[in-house]
C-alpha positions in Angstrom: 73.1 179.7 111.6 69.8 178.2 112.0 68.1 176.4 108.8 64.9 175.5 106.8 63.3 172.8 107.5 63.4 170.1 104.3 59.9 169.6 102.8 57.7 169.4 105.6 59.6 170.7 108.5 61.8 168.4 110.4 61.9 168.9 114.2 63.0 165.2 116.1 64.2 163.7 119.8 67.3 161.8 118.7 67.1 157.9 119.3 69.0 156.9 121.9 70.6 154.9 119.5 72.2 157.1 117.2 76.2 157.6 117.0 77.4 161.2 117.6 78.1 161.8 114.3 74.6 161.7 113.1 73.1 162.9 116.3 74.5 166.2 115.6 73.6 166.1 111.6 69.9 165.2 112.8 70.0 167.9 115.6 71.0 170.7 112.5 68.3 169.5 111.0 66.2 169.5 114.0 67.2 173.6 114.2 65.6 174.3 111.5 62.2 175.0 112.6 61.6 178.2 113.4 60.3 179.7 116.5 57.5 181.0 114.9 54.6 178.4 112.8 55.7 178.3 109.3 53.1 178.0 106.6 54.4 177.1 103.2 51.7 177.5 99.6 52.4 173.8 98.4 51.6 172.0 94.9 52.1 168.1 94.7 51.9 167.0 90.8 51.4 163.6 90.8 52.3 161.6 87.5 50.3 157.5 87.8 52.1 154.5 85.5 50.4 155.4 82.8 51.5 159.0 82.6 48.2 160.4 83.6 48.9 163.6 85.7 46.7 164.8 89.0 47.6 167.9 90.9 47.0 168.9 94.7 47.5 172.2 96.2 47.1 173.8 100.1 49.3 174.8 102.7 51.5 173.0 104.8 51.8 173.8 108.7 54.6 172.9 111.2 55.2 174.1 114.7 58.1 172.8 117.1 57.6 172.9 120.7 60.8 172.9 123.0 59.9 171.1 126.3 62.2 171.1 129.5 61.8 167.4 129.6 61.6 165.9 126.3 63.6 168.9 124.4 62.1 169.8 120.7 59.0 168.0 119.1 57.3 168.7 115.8 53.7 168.8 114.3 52.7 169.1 110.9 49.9 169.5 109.2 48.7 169.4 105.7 45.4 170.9 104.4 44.4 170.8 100.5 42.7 173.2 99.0 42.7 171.8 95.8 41.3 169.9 93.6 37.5 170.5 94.7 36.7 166.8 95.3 39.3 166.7 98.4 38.9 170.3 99.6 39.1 170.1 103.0 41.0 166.8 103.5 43.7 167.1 106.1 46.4 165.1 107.7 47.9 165.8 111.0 51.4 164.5 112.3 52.3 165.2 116.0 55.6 163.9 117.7 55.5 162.6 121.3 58.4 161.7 123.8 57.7 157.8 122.7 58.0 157.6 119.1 55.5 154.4 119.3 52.6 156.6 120.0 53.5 159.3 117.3 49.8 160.5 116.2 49.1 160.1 112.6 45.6 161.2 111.6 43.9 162.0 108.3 40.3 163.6 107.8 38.6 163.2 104.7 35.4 165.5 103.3 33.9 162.2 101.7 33.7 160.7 105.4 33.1 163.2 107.5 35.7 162.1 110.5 39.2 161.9 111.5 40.8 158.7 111.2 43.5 157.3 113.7 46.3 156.3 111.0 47.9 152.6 112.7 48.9 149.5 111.1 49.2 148.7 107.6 47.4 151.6 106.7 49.8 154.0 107.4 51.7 152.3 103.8 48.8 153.5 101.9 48.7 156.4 99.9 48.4 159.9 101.0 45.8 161.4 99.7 46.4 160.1 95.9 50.4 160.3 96.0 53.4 158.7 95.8 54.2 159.6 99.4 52.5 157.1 101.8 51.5 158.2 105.5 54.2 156.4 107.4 56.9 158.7 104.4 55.2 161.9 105.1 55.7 160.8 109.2 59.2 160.4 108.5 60.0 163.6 106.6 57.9 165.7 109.5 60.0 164.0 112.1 63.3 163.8 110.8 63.2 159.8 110.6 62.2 159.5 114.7 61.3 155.8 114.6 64.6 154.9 113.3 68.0 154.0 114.9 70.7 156.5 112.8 74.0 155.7 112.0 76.6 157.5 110.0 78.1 156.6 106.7 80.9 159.1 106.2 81.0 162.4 104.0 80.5 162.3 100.5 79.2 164.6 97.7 76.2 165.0 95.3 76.5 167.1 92.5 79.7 169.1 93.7 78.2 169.8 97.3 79.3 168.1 100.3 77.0 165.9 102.1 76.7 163.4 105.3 75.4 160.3 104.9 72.8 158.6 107.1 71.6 154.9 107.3 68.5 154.1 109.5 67.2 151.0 110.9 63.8 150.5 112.6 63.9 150.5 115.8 62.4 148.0 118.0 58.0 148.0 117.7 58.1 150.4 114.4 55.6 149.2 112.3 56.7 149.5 108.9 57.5 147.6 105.5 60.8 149.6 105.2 63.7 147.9 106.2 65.8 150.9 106.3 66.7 153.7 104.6 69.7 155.9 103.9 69.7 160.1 103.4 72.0 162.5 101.9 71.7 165.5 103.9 73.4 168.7 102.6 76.3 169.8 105.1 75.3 173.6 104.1 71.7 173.9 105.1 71.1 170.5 106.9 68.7 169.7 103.9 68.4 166.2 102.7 68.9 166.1 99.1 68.3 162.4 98.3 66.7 160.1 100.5 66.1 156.2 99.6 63.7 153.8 101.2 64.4 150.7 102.0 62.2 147.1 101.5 63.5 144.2 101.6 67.3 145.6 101.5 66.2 147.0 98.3 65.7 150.6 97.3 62.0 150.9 96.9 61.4 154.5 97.1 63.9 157.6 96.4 63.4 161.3 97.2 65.4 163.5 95.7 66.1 167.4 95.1 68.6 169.3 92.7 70.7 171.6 94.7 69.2 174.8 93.0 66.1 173.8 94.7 67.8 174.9 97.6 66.6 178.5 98.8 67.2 181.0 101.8 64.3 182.1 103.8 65.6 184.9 106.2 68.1 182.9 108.8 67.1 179.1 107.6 66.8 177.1 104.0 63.9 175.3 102.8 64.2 173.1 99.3 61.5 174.5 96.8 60.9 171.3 94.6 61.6 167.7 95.2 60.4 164.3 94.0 59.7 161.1 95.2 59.7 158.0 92.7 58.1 154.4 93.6 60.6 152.2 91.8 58.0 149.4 92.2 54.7 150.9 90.6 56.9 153.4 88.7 54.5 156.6 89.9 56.7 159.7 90.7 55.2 163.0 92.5 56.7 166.7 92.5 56.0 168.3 95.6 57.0 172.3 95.0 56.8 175.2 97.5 55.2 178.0 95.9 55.6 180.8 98.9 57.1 180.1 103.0 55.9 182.4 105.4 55.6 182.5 109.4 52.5 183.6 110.9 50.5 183.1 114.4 48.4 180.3 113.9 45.8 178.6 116.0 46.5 175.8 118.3 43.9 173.5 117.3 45.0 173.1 113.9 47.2 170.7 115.7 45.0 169.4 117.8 43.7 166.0 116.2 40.0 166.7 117.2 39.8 170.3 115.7 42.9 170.6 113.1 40.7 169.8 110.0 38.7 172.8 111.2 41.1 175.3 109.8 41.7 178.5 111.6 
């Protein structure tokens, strides 16, 4: 059966790296992306050190493109509505055959252009929350810059799971040093996922198993959070209503796809 996408849409090409074993956890979770763009209502509630709360709210796009060559590739794209002072911003990813030249880019109202997202600035923040560029790049391509290696089964709260470790792989630029996923052997969903900095667990993603919903032949997870052990700032990204609807190519396009449709 073909599945929901986690979060915001997973679609990968496997490393060349990766054992069997989690080549064929990442390829379920490559499946599912429907054939059709899916737009999801989003809501990210983001909750600073000092307990002061901000909320964001748009719609998330993905789209995955099956070429003879280079098999499945995904493209996501977020687009806030809310809160009035970022209307407008938007933040592109699209996968490529060579995961070094992945395109990142974010477009901000306040500026007035897109912005080629390299470097150390792919660490910073995304828009305000906890989730930095170079995380949001990983959840939309199903960690494509890192080698995978399987852990063994296990379970989280009664359900049976498959665990992943990654690695970078070889020019990544990143300040993770790994990480290591819990993906749900149900729906192919991750249901906790923990970045790694220094060997250390620095971020941790994680989703209660209720979260996890049906929509038609796939899954998606409806509320999930990601803490930052190190500044202790948390956001709650939930999916109000998934949908799949014909939607314009240029909204992945990185010169049009702040345009809207």
């Amino acid at each position: 059966m073909k599945r929901l996408a986690a979060l915001l849409l997973l679609a990968v090409g496997l490393p060349a790296q990766a054992d069997p074993v989690a080549q064929k956890v990442l390829a379920c979770m490559r499946d599912n992306i429907p054939a059709a763009v899916r737009v999801q209502d989003f809501e990210l509630r983001v909750t600073d050190r000092q307990g002061a709360t901000t909320t964001l709210s748009g719609k998330l796009f993905a789209r995955r493109e099956t070429q003879a060559q280079n098999g499945s590739q995904a493209h996501a794209m977020m687009r806030v509505n809310q809160p009035e002072h970022l209307k407008g911003a938007a933040y592109l990813v699209r996968q490529t055959d060579d995961y070094l030249r992945d395109g990142m880019y974010v477009y901000l109202p306040s500026v007035k252009r897109v912005r080629r997202v390299t470097g150390t600035f792919a660490d910073g923040s995304l828009l305000g929350t906890t989730f930095s560029y170079y995380d949001f790049k990983q959840i939309a391509n199903a960690f494509g810059d890192l080698d995978a290696r399987s852990e063994g089964a296990g379970t989280i709260d009664g359900r049976a799971v498959q665990v992943l470790s990654f690695s970078p792989l070889a020019g990544a630029e990143t300040v993770y040093s790994g990480a290591r996923a819990w993906i749900d052997e149900k729906t192919c969903l991750p249901l906790k996922v923990e970045f790694l900095e220094h060997g250390k667990v620095r971020k941790r993603l994680s989703a209660q198993p209720a979260a996890l919903r049906p929509y038609g032949q796939h899954w998606y997870v409806s509320e999930s959070e990601l803490v930052d052990l190190k500044d202790n700032s948390r956001t709650t990204l939930r999916i109000l209503k998934a949908s799949e609807s014909p939607v314009s190519d240029r909204l992945f396009n990185p010169n049009t796809f702040y345009l809207g449709h």
